[in-house]
Structures are given as C-alpha cells and as structure tokens.
GUZAPA-450712 format. One record per residue: x negated, y, z negated of N, C-alpha, C, CB in turn. Coordinates in steps of 0.2 Angstrom, whole numbers, padded with zeros to 4 digits, always signed. Glycine has a CB too. Example, Ala and Ser with C-alpha at 12.3 -4.5 7.8 and 13.67 -1.06 7.14 Angstrom:
BEGIN
-0066-0028-0039-0062-0022-0039-0066-0016-0039-0057-0022-0045
-0064-0011-0035-0068-0005-0036-0064+0000-0039-0070-0003-0029
END
This chain:
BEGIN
-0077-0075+0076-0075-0068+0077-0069-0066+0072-0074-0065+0084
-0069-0061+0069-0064-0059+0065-0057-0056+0066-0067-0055+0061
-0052-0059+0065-0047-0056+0068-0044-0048+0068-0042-0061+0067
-0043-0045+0070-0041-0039+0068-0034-0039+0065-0042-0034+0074
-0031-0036+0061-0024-0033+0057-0022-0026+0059-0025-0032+0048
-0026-0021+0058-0026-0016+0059-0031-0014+0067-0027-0014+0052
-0026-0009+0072-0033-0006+0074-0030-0002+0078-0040-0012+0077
-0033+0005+0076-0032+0011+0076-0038+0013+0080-0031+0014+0070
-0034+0018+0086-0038+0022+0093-0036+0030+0095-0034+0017+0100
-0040+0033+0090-0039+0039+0091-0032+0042+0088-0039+0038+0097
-0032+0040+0083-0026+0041+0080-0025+0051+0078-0027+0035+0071
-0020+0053+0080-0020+0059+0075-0014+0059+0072-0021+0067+0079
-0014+0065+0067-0008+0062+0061-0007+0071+0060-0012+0057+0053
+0000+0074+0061+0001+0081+0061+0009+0079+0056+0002+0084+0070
+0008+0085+0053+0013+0089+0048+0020+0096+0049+0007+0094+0043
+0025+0093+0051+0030+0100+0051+0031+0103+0046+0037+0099+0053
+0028+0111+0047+0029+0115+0041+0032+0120+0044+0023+0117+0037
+0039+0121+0042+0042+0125+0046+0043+0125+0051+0040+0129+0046
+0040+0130+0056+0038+0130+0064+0036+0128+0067+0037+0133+0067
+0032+0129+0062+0021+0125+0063+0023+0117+0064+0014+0127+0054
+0017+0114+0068+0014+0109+0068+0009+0109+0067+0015+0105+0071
+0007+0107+0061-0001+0104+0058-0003+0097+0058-0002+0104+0050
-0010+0099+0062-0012+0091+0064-0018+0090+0057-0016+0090+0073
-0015+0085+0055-0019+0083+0048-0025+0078+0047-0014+0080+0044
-0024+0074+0053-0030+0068+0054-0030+0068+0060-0028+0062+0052
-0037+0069+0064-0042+0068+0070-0044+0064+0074-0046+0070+0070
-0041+0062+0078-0045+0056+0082-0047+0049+0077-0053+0059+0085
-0043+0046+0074-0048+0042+0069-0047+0034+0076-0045+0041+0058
-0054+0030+0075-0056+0023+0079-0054+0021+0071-0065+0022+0084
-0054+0017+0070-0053+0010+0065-0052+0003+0067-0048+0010+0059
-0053-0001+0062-0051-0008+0064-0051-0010+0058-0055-0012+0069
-0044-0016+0054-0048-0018+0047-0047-0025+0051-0044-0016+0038
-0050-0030+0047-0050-0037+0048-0046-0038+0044-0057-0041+0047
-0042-0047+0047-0041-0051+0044-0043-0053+0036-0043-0055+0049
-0040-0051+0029-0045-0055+0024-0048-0051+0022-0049-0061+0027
-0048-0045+0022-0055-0040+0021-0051-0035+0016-0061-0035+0029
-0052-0030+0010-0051-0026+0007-0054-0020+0010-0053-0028+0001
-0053-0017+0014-0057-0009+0017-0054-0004+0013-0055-0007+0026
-0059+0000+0013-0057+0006+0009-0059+0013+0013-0062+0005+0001
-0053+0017+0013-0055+0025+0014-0055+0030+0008-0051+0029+0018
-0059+0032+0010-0063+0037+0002-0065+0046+0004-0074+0032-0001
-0063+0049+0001-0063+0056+0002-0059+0060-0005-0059+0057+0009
-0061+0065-0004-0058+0069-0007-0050+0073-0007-0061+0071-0007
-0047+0072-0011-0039+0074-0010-0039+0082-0005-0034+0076-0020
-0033+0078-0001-0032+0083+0003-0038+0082+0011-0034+0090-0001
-0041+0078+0011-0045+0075+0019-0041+0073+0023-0050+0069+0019
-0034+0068+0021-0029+0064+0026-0030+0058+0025-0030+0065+0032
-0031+0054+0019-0033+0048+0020-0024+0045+0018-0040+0046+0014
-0021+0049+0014-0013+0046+0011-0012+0046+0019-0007+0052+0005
-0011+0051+0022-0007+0054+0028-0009+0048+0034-0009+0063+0029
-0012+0046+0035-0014+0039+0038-0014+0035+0036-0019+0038+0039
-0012+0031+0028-0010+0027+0024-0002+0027+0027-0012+0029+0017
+0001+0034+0027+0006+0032+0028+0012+0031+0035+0006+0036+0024
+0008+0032+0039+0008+0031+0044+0006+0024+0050+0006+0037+0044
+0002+0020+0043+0002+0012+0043+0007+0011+0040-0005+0009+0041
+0010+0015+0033+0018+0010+0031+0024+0012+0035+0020+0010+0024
+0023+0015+0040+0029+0017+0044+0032+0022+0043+0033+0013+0043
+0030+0026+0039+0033+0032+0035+0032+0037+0037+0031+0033+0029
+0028+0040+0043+0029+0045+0046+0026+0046+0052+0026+0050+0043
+0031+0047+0058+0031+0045+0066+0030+0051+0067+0038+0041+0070
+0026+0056+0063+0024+0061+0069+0014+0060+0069+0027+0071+0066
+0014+0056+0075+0006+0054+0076+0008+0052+0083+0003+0048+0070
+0000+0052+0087-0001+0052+0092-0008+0047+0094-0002+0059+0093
-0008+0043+0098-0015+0039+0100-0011+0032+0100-0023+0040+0093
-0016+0029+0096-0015+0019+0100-0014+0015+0092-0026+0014+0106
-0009+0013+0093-0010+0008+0084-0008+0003+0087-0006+0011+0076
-0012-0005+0081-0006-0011+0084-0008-0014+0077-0008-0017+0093
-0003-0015+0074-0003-0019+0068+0000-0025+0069+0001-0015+0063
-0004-0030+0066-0004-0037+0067+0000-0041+0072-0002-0038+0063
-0002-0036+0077-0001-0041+0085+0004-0034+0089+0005-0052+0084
+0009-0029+0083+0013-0024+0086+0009-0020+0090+0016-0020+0080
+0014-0016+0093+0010-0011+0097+0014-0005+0096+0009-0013+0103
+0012-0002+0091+0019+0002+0087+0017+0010+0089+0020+0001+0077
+0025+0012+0092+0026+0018+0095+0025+0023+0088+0033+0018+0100
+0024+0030+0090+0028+0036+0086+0034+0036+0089+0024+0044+0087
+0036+0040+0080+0042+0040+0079+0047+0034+0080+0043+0045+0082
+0044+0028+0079+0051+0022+0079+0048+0019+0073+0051+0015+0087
+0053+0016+0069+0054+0013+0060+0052+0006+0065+0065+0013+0054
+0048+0004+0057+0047-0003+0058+0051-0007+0059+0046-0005+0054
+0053-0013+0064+0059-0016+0061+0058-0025+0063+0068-0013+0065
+0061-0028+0061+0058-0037+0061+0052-0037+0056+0053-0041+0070
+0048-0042+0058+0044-0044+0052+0039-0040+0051+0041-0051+0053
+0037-0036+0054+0033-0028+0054+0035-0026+0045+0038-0021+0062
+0043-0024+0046+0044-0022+0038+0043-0024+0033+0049-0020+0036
+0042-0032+0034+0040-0037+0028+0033-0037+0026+0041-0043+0030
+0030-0035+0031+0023-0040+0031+0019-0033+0030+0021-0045+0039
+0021-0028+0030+0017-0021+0027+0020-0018+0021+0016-0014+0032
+0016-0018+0016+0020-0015+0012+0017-0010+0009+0023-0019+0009
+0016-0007+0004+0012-0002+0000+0015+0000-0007+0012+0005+0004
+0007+0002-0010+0008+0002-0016+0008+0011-0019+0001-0002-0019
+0011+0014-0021+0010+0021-0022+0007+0024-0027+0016+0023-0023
+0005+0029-0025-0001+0033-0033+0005+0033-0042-0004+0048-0030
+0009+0034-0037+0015+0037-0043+0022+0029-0043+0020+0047-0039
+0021+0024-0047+0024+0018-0046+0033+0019-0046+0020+0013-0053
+0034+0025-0048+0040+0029-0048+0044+0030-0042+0039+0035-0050
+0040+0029-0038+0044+0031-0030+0046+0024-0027+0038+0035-0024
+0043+0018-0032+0046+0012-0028+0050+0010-0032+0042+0006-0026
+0050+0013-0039+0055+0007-0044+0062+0014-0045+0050+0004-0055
+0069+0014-0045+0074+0016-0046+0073+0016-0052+0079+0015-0044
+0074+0023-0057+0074+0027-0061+0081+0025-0067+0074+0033-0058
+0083+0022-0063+0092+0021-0066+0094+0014-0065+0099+0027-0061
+0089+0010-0063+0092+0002-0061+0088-0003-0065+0089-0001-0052
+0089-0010-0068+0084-0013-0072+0080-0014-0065+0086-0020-0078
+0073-0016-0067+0067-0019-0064+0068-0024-0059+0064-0022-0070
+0077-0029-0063+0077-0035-0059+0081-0033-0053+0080-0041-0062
+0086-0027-0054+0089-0025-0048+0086-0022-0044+0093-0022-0049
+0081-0018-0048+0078-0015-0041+0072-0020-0036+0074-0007-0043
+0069-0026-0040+0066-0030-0037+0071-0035-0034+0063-0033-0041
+0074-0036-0034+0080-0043-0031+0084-0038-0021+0091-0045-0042
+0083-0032-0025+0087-0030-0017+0083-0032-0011+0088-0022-0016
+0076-0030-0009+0074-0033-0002+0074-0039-0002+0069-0032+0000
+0076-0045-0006+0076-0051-0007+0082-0053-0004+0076-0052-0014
+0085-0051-0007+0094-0051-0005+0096-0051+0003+0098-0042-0008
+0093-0044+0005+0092-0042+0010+0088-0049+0017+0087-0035+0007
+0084-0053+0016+0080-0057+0020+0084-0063+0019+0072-0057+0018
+0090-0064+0012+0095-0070+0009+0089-0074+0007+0100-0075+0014
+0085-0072+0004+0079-0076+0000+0082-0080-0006+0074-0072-0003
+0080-0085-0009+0085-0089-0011+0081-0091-0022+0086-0098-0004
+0084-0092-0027+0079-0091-0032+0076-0085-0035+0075-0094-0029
+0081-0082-0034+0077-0073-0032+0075-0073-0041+0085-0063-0028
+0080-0071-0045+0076-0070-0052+0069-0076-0054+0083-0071-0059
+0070-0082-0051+0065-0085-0053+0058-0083-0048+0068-0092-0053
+0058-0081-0042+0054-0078-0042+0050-0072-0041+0053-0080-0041
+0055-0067-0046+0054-0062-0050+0048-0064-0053+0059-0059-0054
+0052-0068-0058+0050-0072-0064+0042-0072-0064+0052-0079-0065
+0040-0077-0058+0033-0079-0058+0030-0073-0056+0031-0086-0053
+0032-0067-0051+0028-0064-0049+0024-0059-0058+0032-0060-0042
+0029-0060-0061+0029-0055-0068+0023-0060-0070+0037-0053-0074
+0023-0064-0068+0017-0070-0074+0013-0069-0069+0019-0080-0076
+0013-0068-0064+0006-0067-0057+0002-0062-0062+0007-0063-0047
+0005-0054-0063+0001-0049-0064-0001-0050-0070+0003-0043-0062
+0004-0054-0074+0001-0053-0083+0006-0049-0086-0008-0048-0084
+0013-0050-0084+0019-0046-0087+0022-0051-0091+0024-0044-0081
+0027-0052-0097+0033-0055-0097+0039-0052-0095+0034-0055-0102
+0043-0059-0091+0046-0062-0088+0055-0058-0090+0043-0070-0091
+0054-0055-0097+0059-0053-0102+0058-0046-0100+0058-0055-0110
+0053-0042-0097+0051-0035-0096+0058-0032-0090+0042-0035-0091
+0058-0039-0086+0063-0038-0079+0071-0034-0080+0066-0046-0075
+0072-0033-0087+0078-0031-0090+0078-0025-0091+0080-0035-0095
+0071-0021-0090+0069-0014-0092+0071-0011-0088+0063-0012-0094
+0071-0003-0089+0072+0000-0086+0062+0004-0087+0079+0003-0088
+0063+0008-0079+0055+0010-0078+0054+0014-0084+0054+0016-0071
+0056+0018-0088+0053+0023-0092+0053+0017-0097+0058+0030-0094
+0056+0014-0098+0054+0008-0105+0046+0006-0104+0060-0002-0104
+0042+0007-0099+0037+0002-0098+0031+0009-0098+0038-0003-0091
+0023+0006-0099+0018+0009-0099+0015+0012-0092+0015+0006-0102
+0013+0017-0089+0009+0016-0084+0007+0010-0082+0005+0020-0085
+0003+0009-0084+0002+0001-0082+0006-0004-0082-0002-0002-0085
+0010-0005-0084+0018-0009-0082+0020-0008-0076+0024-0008-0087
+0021+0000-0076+0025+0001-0072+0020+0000-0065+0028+0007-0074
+0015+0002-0066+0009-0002-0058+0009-0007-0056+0000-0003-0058
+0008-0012-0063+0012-0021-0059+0016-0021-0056+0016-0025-0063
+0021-0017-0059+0027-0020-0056+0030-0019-0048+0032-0019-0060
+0026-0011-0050+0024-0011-0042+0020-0016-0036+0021-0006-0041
+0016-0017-0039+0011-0022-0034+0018-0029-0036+0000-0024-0037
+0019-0031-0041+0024-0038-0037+0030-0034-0034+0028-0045-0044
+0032-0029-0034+0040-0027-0029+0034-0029-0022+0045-0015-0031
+0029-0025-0021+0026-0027-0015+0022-0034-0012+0023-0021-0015
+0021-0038-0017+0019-0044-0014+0026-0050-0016+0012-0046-0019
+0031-0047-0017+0036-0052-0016+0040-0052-0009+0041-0052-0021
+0037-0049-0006+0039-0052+0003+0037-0054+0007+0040-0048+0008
+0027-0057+0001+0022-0061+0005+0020-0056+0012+0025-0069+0008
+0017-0049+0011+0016-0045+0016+0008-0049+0018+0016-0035+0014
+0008-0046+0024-0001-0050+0026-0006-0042+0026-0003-0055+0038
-0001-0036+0024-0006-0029+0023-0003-0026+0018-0006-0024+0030
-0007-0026+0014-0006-0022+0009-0008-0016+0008-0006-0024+0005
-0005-0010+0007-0007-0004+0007-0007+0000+0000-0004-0001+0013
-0012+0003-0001-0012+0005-0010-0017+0011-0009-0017-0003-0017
-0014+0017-0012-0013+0025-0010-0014+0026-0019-0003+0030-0005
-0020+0028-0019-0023+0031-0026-0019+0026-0031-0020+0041-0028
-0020+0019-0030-0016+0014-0036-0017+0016-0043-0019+0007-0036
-0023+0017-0045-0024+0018-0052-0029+0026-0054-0026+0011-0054
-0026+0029-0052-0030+0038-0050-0024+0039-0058-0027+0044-0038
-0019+0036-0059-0015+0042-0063-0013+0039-0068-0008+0045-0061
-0018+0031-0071-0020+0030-0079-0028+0030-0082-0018+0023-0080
-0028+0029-0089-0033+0028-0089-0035+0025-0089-0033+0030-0091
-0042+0024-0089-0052+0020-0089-0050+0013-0087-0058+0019-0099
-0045+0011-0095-0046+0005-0097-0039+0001-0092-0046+0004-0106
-0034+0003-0092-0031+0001-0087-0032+0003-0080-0025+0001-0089
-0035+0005-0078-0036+0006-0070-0044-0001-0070-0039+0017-0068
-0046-0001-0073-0051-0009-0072-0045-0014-0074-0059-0011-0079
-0040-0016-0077-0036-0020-0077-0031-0020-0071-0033-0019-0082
-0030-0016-0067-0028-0015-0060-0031-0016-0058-0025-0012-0058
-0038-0014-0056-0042-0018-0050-0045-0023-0050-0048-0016-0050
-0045-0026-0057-0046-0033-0059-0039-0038-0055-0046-0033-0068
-0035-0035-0058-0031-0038-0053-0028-0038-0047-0027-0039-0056
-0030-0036-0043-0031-0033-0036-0035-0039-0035-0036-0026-0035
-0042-0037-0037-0045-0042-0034-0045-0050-0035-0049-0040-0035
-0041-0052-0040-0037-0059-0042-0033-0060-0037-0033-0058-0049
-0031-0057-0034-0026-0057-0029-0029-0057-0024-0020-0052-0028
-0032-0052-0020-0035-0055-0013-0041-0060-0015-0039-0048-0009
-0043-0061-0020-0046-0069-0021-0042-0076-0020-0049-0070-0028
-0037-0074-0022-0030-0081-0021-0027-0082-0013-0022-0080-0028
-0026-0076-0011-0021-0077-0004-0025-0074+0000-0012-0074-0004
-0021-0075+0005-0021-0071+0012-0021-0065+0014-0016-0072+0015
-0023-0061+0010-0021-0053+0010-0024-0049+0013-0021-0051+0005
-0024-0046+0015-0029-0039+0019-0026-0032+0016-0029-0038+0028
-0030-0030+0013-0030-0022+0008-0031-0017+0011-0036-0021+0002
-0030-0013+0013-0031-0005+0014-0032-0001+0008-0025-0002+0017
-0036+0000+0005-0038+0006-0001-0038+0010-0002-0042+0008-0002
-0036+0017-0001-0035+0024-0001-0039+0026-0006-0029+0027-0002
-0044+0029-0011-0045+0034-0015-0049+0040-0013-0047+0032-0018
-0050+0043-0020-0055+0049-0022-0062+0047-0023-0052+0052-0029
-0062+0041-0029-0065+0040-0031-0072+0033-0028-0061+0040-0036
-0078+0037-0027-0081+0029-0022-0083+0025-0027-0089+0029-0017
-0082+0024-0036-0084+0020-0038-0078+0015-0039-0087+0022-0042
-0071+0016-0039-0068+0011-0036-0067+0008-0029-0063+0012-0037
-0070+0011-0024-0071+0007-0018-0077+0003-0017-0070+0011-0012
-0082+0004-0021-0088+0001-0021-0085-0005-0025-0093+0004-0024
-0081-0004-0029-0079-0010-0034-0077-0014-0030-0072-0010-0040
-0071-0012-0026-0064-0015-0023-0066-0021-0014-0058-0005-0021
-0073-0015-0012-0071-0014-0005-0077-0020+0000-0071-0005-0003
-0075-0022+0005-0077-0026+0010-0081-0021+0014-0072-0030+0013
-0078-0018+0016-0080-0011+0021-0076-0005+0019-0078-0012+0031
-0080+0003+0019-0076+0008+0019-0080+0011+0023-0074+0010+0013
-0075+0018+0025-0076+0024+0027-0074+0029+0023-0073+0024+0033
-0079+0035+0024-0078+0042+0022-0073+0047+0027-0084+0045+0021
-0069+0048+0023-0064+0055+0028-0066+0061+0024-0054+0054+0028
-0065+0066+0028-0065+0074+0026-0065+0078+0030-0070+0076+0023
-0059+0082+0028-0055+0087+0034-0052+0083+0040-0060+0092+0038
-0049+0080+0038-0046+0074+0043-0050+0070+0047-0041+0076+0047
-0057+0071+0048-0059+0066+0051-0064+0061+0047-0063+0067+0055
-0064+0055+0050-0066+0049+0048-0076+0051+0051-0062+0043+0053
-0079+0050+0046-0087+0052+0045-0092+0047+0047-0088+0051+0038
-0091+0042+0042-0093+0035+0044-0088+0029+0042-0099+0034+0041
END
C-alpha cells in the first residue's frame, strides 16, 4: 500500500479582503502518495495556487484536517523542524525566491547556513550541474540570467534542502514553448533519480498529462475529480 505525503480532509482555504473573509477553496478530500508527481489543473483563478499554498505553509487562514508527512498541521501555526525543510516550493515567477540585489550564491548558501550545512558553494556547485547550469552562473545576479536560468535556479535553491515535497505553482506558465519542455524535461529527470513527490499546479492539462501520475480538476474552488 502506498504511503501517503500529503492528505487533505475537507480542506477550505479563505482570503482577508478588507473586512470580508473570502472562502476561496471548498471542502477539498486529497491524498498524494509517497513517490508520485500529482497534478491540479484548472483554470486561473479556481484556487489551485491558494491550496498550493497553504501546503507550503504560507497561508494559515484555512479550516478542516491536513497532515503532511506524518505532521498534523494546525491553521495559522508556521512550519517549524523538519516540516520547513522537507517542503518546499517552486514559484510561477522564479523572482520571489531569488533576491534581486544578492549574487545567486548568497542567496543560495543562506538556508544552508542556517541548518550549518557544511561544503555549501560546493554543493551549490553540483546542484547548478544537476539542472544543466554553469557552476560560474552562481556569481550572477537574477537579472543577468534568462527566464530559464533563472527557473533552474529555482528548483536547485529548492532541492538543496533534500525536501521529500515539492511544490511547483505554474513552473513554466511564464516562458516560452521550448524552454518550458526543458523544465519539464528536467522535472522529470528529477523525480526519476530521487525520492521525490511533486505536487503540480497548472492551467494547462497538456503539462499535467506530460508531468503527472494522478490529477485532479479544480474550478471555483472545488475539486471535480
């Protein structure tokens, strides 16, 4: 039997706008497995980020049952222990993980630092050779690099803490054709080598058909099939 990572009981997922509370996502049941790439697919604006993000810890206004890899994680409490390690997430816009004003290696080497991980530029180094980067890129600064550079280097800032869940919110929705099959491609290079279990987010179902083990459709904050 497959072990479960994720598994979600009635989840709802609400928005402070102003005064108002908006509930954004509806009861959703899920469960991802151990080892499996799952994908939620919908159109922008259904709630699929807003549940994404709320598996990276990132917004404690939600209600129902979640237990991430063995946790049993309340609303409104931050991740903390190996919980913050071991999830991690990829963003639509690779800009919100890399500092704007730091080289590549500073802003990669800090949660390193942080765990006293030991070897830290060297393995920067390899992770830049995992995705198909040079090694000499770590000295840039984000704008120096391409959309697609700059995605890499997001997926290694997020696989250098050896997470067992990775979470990836529209990964390659904001390049074009030919590098967004070079990101999936390497996606999938990666959960073919390790231990990984993917969460998916898109728009689009011909990248989850690419990507995915099992998916569900969302729309209007509920989960379909």
């Amino acid at each position: 039997m497959s072990e479960a990572i994720a598994q979600l009981h009635q989840l709802s997922v609400s928005h402070r706008m102003g005064h108002e509370v908006r509930t954004v996502v509806h009861n959703v049941n899920l469960t991802i497995n151990k080892g499996e790439c799952f994908g939620l697919v919908g159109p922008s604006g259904c709630g699929k980020s807003s549940l994404l993000w709320v598996l990276a810890g990132l917004n404690g206004q939600w209600e129902g049952s979640l237990n991430l890899l063995g946790n049993d994680v309340k609303p409104g409490k931050p991740f903390t222990g190996s919980l913050r390690r071991d999830v991690q997430m990829v963003f639509q816009d690779p800009y919100a993980s890399l500092h704007p004003k730091h080289r590549l290696l500073r802003t990669l080497a800090e949660p390193l630092k942080i765990i006293k991980e030991q070897d830290i530029e060297q393995k920067i180094a390899e992770g830049f050779r995992q995705v198909g980067l040079d090694p000499a890129l770590m000295n840039r600064y984000p704008h120096q690099l391409s959309g697609g550079q700059r995605q890499r280097v997001a997926i290694v800032r997020a696989l250098l803490l050896k997470p067992k869940l990775l979470l990836l919110d529209e990964p390659t929705s904001a390049l074009d054709m030919s590098v967004q099959a070079e990101i999936l491609n390497l996606l999938n290079d990666l959960k073919a080598g390790g231990d990984l279990t993917m969460l998916l987010v898109s728009h689009d179902a011909d990248v989850i058909d690419h990507m995915c083990d099992r998916a569900v459709h969302m729309a209007k904050g509920h989960v379909l099939s």
